[in-house]
Structures are given as C-alpha cells and as structure tokens.
C-alpha positions as CSV (number, residue, x, y, z in Angstrom):
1,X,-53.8,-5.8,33.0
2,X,-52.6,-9.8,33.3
3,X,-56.0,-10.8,32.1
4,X,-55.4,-8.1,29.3
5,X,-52.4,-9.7,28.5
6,X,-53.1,-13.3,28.4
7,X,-56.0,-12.6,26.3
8,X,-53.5,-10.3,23.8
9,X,-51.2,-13.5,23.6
10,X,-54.1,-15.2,22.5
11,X,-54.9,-13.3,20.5
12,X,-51.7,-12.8,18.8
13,X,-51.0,-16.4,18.4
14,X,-54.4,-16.7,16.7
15,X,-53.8,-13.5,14.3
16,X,-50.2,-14.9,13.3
17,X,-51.7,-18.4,12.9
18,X,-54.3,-17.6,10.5
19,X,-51.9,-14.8,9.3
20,X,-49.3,-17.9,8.1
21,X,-52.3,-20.2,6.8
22,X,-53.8,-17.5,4.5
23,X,-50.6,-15.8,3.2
24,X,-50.0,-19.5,1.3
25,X,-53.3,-18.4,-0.7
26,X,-54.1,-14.1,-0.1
27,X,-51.6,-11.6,-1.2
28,X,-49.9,-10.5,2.3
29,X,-52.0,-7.9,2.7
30,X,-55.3,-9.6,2.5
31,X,-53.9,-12.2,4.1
32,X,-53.3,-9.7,7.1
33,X,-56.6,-8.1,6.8
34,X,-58.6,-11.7,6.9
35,X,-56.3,-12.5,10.0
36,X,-56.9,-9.4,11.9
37,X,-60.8,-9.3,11.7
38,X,-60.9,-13.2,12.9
39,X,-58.6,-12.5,15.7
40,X,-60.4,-9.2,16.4
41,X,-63.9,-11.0,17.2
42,X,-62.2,-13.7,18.9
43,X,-60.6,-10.8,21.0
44,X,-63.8,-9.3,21.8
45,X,-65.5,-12.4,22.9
46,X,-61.9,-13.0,25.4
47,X,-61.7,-9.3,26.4
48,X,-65.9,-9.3,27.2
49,X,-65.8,-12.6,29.3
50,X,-62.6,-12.8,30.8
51,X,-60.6,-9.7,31.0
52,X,-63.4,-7.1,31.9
53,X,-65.6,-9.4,33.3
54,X,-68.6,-7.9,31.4
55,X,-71.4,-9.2,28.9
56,X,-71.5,-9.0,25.6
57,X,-74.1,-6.9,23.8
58,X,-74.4,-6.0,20.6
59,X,-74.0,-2.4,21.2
60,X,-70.3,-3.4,22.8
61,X,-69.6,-5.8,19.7
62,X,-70.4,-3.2,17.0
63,X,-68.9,-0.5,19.1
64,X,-65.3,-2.8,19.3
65,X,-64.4,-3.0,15.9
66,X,-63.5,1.3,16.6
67,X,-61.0,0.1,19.4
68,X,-59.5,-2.0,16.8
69,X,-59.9,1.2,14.3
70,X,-56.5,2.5,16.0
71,X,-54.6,-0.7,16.2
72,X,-55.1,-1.6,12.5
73,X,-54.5,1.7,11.2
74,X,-50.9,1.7,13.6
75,X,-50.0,-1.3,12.6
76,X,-51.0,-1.6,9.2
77,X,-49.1,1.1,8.3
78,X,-46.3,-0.4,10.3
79,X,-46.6,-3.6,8.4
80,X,-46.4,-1.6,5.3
81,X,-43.4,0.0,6.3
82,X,-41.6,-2.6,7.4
83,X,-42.0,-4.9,4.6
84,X,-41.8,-2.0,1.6
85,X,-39.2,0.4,3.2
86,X,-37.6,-1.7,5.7
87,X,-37.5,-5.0,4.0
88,X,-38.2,-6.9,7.1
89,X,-39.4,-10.5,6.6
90,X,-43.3,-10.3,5.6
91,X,-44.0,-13.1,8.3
92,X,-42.0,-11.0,10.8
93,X,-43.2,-7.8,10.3
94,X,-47.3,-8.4,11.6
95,X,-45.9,-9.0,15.0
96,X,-43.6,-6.1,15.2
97,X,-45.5,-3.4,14.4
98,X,-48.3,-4.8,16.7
99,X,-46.1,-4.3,19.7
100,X,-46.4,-1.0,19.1
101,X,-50.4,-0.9,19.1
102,X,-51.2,-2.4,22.1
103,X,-51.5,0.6,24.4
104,X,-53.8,2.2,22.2
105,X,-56.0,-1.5,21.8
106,X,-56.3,-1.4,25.8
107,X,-57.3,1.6,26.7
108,X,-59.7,2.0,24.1
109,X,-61.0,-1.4,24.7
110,X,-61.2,-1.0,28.2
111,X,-63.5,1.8,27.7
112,X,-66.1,0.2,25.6
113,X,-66.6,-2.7,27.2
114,X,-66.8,-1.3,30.8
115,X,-69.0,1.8,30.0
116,X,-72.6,1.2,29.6
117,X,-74.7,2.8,27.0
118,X,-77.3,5.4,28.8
119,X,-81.1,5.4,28.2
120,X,-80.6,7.7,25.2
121,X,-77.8,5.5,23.9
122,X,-74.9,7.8,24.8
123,X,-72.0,6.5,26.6
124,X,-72.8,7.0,30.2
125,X,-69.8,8.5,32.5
126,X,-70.0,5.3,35.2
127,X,-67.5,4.0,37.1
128,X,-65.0,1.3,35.9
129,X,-66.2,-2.6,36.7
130,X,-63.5,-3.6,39.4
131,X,-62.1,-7.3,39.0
132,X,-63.4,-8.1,42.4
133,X,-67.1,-7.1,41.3
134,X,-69.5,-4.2,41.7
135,X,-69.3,-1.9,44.5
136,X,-71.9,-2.4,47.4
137,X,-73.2,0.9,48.8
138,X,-72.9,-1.0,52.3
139,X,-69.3,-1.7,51.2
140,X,-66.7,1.6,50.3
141,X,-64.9,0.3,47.0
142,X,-60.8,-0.4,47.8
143,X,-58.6,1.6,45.8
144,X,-57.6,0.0,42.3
C-alpha cells in the first residue's frame, strides 16, 4: 500500500503538472483529459515495476486503461461538479475530486496487474504476488 502510494503522488504531481501546462492552451476539460491519459501510462509503467512488482505485458497495459475507466468517470464528474455547481477553483478542483477515486484506482489496479491471463486468455483465479516474492512449495507463504 506505501508503494501504491508513492507511485499515486507521482502520479498526481505529474497529472496536475501537465494539467497546469495544457489548461494555458486546451479548454479545462481537454486539458484534464490530455493530463489524465499521460499520467495514466506513466502510472501503469510505476504501478507494473514498482508497486506490484510484476512485468508488463501488453495484455496488462490494454487491460489498465479499465482500472482507470472508474477513476475518470468518478472524478470527472467530480471535476465537473465542482467547477460548474460548486464554483471551486478550476486548478483546484482535479485534485479534489481525485481523492475521492483512489480506492476504486487500487483495487482495480491491483487486480490486473497481479492476475495472469490463463491459456484461454481469461483471467486466471491465482494467488496475489507477495512483496517479498513468489511462494516456494518448500516454503509455507507468511500471512499478508
């Protein structure tokens, strides 16, 4: 979950900075949309390597932008909220409403990018990869 996090401040920081640069030239919303797709393969690349310790695949990396699916609809309509109804700052609104997202983002991250595709291509029920590496059949696996 730390890993999760330092990746999602990353993350953020690199949403909200292209967020900033693009809003100058994009319409808010664009500018959002352009932001949140960068940050989003950035975040896949972060969350395959370092927080799930997995490898990428392309399976995984076309299978990611669903995880995402949830957090954009949350917070776009969030964003859309706040800055139409709410009147909250348009540069301040992005990073409220993703607060909101980020349980959804980690569990549904978590399970694509620790849950193999089976032979047929269907999602196979395996265990979760544990931080500390695969199980060893000579080894019972700790408790997480």
């Amino acid at each position: 979950m730390a890993r999760f996090a330092a990746v999602g401040v990353v993350n953020t920081a690199t949403f909200y900075g292209c967020y900033l640069a693009l809003r100058g030239w994009l319409p808010y919303f664009a500018a959002y949309t352009v932001a949140f797709v960068l940050s989003m393969t950035g975040s896949f690349f972060l969350n395959t390597y370092f927080t799930y310790r997995t490898r990428p695949s392309w399976r995984k990396f076309l299978l990611f932008p669903l995880t995402n699916l949830t957090n954009y609809v949350v917070t776009s309509v969030g964003v859309y909220a706040l800055v139409e109804w709410a009147r909250v700052d348009d540069r301040v609104a992005p990073l409220a409403a993703a607060i909101v997202a980020i349980p959804f983002t980690y569990v549904l991250s978590r399970r694509i990018l620790t849950r193999p595709a089976g032979a047929d291509g269907s999602p196979r029920a395996e265990g979760l990869q544990r931080a500390d590496g695969p199980s060893r059949p000579d080894r019972p696996a700790r408790a997480t």
